[in-house]
C-alpha positions as CSV (number, residue, x, y, z in Angstrom):
1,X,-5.4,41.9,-12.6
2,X,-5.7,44.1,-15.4
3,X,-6.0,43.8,-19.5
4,X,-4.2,45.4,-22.1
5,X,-6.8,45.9,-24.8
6,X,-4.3,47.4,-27.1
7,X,-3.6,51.2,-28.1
8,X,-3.6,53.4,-31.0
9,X,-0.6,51.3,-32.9
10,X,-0.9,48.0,-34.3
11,X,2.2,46.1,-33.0
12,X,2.0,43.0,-31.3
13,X,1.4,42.4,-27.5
14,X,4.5,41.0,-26.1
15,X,2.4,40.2,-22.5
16,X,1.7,36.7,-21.5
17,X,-0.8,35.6,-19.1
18,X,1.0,33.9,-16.1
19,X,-1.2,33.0,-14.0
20,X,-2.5,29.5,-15.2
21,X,0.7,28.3,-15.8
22,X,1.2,29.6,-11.7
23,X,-2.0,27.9,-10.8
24,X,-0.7,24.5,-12.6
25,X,2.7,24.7,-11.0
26,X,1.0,24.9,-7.4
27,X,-1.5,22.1,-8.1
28,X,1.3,20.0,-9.3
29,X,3.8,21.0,-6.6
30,X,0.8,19.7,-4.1
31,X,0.1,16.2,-5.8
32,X,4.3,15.5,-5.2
33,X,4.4,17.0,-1.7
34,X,1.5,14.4,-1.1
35,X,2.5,11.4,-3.3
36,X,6.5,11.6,-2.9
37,X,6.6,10.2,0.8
38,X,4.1,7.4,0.2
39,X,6.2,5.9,-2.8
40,X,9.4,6.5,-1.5
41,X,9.7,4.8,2.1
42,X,13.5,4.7,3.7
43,X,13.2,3.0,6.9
44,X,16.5,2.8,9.0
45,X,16.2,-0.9,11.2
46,X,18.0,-1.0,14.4
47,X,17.1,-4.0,16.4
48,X,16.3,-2.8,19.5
49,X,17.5,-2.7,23.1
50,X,15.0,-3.7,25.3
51,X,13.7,-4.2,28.9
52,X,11.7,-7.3,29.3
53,X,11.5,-10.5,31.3
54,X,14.2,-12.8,30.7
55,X,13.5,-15.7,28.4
56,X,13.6,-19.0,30.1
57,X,15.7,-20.8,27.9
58,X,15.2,-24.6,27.4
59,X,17.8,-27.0,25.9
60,X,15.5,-28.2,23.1
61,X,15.3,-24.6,22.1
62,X,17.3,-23.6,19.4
63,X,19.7,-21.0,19.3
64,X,20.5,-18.9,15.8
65,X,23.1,-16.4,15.2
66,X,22.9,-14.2,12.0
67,X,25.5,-12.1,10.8
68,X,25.1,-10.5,7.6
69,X,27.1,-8.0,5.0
70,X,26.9,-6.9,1.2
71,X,28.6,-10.1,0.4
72,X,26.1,-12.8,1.9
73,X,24.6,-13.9,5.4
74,X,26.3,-16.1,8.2
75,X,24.1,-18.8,10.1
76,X,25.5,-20.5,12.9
77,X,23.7,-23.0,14.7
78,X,24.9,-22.9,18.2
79,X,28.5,-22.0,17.2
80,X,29.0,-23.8,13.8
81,X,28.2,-22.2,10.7
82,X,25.4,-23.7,7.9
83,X,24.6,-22.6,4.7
84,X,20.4,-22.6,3.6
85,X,20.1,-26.1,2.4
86,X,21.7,-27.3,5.7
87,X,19.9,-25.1,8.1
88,X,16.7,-26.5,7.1
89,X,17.6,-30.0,7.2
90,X,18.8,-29.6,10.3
91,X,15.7,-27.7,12.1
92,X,13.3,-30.3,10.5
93,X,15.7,-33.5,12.0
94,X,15.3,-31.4,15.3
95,X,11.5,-31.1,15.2
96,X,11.1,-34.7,14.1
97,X,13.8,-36.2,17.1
98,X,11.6,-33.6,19.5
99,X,8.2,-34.4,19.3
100,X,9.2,-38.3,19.0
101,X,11.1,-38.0,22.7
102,X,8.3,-36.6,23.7
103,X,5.5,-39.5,22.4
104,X,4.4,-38.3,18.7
105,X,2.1,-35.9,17.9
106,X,-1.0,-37.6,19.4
107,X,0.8,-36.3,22.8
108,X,-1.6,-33.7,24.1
109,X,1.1,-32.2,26.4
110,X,3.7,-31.8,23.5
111,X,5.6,-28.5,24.0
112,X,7.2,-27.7,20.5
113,X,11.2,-26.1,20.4
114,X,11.3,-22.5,19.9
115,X,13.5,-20.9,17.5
116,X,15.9,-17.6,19.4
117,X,17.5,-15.3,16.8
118,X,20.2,-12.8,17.8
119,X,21.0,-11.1,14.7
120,X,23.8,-8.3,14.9
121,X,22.7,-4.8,14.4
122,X,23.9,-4.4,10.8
123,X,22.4,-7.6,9.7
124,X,20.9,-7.1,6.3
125,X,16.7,-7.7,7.0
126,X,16.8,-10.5,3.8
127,X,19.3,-12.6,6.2
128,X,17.2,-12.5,9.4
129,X,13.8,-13.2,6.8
130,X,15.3,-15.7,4.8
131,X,16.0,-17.4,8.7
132,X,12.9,-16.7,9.9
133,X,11.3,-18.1,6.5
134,X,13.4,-21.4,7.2
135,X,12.8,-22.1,10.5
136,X,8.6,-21.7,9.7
137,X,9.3,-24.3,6.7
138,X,10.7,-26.3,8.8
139,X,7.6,-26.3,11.2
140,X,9.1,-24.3,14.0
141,X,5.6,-22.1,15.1
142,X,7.3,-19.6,17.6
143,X,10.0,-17.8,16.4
144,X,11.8,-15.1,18.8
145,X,14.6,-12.6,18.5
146,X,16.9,-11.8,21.7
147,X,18.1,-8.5,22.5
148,X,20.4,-7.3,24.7
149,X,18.9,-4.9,27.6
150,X,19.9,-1.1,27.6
151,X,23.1,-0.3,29.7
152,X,22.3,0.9,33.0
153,X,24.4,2.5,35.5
154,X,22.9,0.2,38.3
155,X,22.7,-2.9,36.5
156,X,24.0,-6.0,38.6
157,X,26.1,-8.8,36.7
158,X,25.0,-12.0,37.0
């Protein structure tokens, strides 16, 4: 880089010296490429399709259904819809009529009901939590979401 010490006249030098303010610029255009992803996190959810074992389902288990949109989220128990208020009352009155059919607490070969989610695809993640979050107030321990397999060409019907 080279310096203008000035000539033979005395006017002003009109030159500015660009090359901090570049060296600032690139140090800042760094810190953002670096910090901008970790504050800013968009993560797309798409319940999955998988491939697993089948669940054996029991008939003390219970069976949720969450569908959810901008205006609110749909509960059904079995096939009849409940609001918050009713889903909990209704898991803990389960719990309580389970574990007394099968001798009280002190039994040690009680086997608690589980709690199977199917949520649709588009289901908000608040209306799945806020189930999730109910059915674990209500003392449910085990908690599980079913998912449809992936379509196969060769997959037999039952």
């Amino acid at each position: 880089m080279a310096m203008s010490v000035g000539g033979d006249n005395d006017t002003t030098m009109a030159d500015i010296n660009t090359t901090p303010l570049v060296d600032v610029m690139l140090v800042l255009l760094i810190i953002f490429l670096i910090a901008v992803p970790v504050v800013v996190q968009s993560i797309k959810l798409k319940l999955p399709n998988v491939r697993f074992d089948p669940t054996t389902t029991k008939p003390e288990n219970v069976s949720l259904s969450i569908v959810g949109d901008a205006t609110g989220c749909n509960v059904f128990w079995g096939t009849s819809k409940i609001g918050h208020e009713e889903l909990l009352s209704r898991a803990v009155a389960k719990l309580k009529a389970e574990i007394a059919r099968q001798g009280g607490v002190g039994n040690p070969d009680l086997e608690l009901p589980e709690a199977h989610i199917r949520a649709d695809v588009n289901t908000p993640w608040q209306c799945v939590g806020g189930a999730i979050y109910t059915m674990q107030m209500a003392g449910f321990s085990k908690v599980g979401f079913i998912s449809e397999p992936p379509p196969e060409e060769n997959t037999p019907r039952l």
